[in-house]
C-alpha positions as CSV (number, residue, x, y, z in Angstrom):
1,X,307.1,-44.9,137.1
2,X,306.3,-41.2,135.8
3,X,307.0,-42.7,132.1
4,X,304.5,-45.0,132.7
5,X,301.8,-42.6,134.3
6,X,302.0,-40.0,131.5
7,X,301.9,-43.1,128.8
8,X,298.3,-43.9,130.9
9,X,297.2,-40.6,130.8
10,X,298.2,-39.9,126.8
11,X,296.6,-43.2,126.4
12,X,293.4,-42.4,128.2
13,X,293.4,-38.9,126.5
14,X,293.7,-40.4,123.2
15,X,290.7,-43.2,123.7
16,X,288.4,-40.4,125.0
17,X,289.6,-38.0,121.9
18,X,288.6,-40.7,119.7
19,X,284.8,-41.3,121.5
20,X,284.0,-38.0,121.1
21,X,285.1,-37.3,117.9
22,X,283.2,-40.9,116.6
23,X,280.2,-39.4,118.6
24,X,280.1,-36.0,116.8
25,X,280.6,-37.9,113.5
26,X,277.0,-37.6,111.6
27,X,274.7,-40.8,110.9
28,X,273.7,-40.8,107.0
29,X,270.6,-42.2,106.0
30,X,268.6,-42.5,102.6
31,X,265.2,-41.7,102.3
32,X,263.3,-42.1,99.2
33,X,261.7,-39.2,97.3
34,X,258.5,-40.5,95.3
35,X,254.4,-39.5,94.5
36,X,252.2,-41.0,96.9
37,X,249.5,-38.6,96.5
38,X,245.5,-39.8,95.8
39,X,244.9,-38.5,92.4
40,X,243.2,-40.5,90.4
41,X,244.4,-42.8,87.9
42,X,242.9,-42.0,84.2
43,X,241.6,-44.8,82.1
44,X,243.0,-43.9,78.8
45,X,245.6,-41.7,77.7
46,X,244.9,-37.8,77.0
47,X,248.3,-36.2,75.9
48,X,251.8,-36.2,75.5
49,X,254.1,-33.9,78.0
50,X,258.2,-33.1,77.1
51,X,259.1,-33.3,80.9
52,X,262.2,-31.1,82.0
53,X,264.5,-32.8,84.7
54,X,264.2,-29.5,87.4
55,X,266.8,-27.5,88.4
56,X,268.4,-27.5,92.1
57,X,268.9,-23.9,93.2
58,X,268.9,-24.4,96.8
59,X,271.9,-23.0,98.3
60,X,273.6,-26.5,99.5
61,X,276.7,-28.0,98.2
62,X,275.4,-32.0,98.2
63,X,273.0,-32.1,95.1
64,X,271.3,-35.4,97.8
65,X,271.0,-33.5,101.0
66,X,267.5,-33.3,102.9
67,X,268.0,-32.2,105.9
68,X,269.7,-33.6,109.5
69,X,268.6,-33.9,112.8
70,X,270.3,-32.7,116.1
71,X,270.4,-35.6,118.2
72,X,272.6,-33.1,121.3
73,X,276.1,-32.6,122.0
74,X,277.0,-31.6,118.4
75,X,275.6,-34.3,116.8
76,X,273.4,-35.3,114.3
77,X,272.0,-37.0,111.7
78,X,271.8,-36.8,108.0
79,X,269.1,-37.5,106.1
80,X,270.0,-37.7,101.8
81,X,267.8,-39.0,98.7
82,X,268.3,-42.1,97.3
83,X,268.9,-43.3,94.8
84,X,268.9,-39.9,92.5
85,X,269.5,-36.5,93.7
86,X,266.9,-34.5,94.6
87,X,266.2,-32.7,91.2
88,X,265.7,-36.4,89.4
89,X,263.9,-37.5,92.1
90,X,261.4,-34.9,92.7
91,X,261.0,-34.9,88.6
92,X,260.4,-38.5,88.9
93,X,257.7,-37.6,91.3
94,X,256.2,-35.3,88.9
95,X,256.2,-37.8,86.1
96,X,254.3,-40.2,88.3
97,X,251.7,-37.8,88.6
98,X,251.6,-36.8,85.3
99,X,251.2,-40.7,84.5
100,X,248.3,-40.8,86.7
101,X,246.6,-38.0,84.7
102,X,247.0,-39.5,81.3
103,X,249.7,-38.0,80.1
104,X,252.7,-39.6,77.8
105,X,256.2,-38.7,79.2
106,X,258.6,-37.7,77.3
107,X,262.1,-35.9,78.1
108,X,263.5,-33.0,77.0
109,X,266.4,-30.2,77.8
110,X,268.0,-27.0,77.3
111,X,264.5,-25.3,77.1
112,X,264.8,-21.5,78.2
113,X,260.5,-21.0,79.4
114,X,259.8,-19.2,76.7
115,X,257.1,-19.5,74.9
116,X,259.0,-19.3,71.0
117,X,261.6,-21.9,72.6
118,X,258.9,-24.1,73.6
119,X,257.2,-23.9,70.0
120,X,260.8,-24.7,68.5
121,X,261.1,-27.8,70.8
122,X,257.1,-28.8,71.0
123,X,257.4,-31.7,68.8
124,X,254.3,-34.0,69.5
125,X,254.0,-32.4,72.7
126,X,250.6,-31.2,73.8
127,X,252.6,-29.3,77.2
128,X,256.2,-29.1,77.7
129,X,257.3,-28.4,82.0
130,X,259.9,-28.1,83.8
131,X,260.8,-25.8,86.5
132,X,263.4,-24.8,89.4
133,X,263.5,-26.3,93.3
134,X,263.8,-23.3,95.6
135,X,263.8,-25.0,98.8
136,X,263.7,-28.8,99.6
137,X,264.8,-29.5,102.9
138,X,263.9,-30.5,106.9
139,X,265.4,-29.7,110.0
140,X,264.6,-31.4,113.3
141,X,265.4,-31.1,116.7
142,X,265.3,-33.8,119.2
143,X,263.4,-33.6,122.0
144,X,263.4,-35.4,125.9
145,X,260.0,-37.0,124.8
146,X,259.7,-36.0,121.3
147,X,261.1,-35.1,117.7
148,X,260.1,-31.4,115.9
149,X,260.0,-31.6,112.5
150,X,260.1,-28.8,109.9
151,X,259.8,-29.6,106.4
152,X,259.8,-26.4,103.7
153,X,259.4,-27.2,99.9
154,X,259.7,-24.7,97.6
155,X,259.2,-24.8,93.8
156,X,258.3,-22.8,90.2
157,X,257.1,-24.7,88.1
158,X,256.9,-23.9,84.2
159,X,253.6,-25.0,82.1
160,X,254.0,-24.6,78.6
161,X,250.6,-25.2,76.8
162,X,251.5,-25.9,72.9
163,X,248.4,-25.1,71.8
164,X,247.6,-22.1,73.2
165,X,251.4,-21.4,72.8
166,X,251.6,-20.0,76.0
167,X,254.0,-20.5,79.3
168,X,252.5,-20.3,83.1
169,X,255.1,-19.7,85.7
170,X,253.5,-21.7,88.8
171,X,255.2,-20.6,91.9
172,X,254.2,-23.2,94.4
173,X,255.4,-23.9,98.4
174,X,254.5,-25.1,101.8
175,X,255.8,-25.4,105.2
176,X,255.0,-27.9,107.9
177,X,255.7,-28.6,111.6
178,X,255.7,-32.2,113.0
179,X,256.0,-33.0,116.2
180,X,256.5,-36.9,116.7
181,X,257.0,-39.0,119.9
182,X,259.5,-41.4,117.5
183,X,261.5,-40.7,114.5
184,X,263.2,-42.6,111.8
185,X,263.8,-41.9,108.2
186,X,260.8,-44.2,107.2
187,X,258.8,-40.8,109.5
188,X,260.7,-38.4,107.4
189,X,260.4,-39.9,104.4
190,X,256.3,-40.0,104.9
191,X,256.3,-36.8,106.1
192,X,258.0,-35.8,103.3
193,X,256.5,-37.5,100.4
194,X,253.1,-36.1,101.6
195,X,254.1,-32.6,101.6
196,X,255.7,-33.1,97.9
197,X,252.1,-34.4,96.8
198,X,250.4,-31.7,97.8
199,X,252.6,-29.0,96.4
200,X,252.6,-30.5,92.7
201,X,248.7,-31.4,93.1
202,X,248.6,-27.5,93.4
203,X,251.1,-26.6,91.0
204,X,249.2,-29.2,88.1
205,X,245.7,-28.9,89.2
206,X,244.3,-28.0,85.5
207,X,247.0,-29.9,84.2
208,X,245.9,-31.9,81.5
């Protein structure tokens, strides 16, 4: 009879071990980095720009990561890009605009910033940019009634001009708080993509 006590108790132990731990186990979704900014679409073709895929120096070891959400008890979710990492997505998104303004994309690598690299490398080029991605994240907290949501978006973006064979280094960042009575990744990924189009509005504003 005491055999078959402790084998209930193990038993019970062992089905609310296995709860917890599924409990504490972190939801993954994808969320979709793109431009869906208002500039306005040019009606011919000004340029050509050699377009850098940027480089991810955030300090996080999953080149897709976002940014969770602590739902309590030691959970959360996760929210990652899809269906590129962040760095080829967010230069995706910076292509886009560049498409809008009229400029021809074309893709290079391996250039340093400089301005006698960017001469060797010019090509038919009338700009070449690329850039680093300080900070690209969000954090939020979930609420009784409600959802805080802090994105921060940090780039430096690189302008080479060809013709006036000169390089601008374009620091360029925000940070926003959201509170939301719901949240999903379809609110993140809003959220998100609106922030992005204002930062590389600023960082390209003279850009062509």
């Amino acid at each position: 009879m005491q055999a078959v006590d402790r084998f209930i108790r193990l038993t019970g132990l062992l089905v609310v071990t296995l709860v917890l731990a599924a409990c504490a186990a972190p939801i993954t979704y994808p969320v979709r980095i793109t431009y869906t900014g208002q500039a306005p679409i040019a009606s011919e073709r000004v340029g050509q720009v050699g377009l850098q895929v940027l480089e991810d120096e955030r300090n996080v070891d999953d080149a897709y990561w976002i940014g969770r959400r602590e739902v309590g008890s030691g959970s959360y979710e996760r929210y990652v890009a899809t269906p590129d990492n962040v760095a080829l997505s967010v230069s995706d998104a910076l292509a886009e605009l560049l498409q809008r303004k009229g400029l021809q994309i074309a893709q290079i690598k391996g250039w340093d910033f400089t301005p006698e690299d960017m001469l060797a490398r010019a090509g038919d080029n009338d700009y070449l940019i690329g850039g680093v991605i300080r900070n690209f994240t969000c954090e939020a907290d979930k609420g009784l009634m409600h959802t805080r949501m802090v994105m921060e978006i940090e780039l430096e973006l690189q302008v080479g001009r060809v013709g006036r064979q000169s390089v601008d280094r374009r620091p360029v960042d925000i940070r926003m708080e959201r509170v939301a009575p719901t949240f999903g990744p379809e609110d993140l990924q809003r959220f998100m993509n609106e922030m992005l189009a204002q930062v590389l509005e600023k960082g390209l504003k003279d850009v062509p």
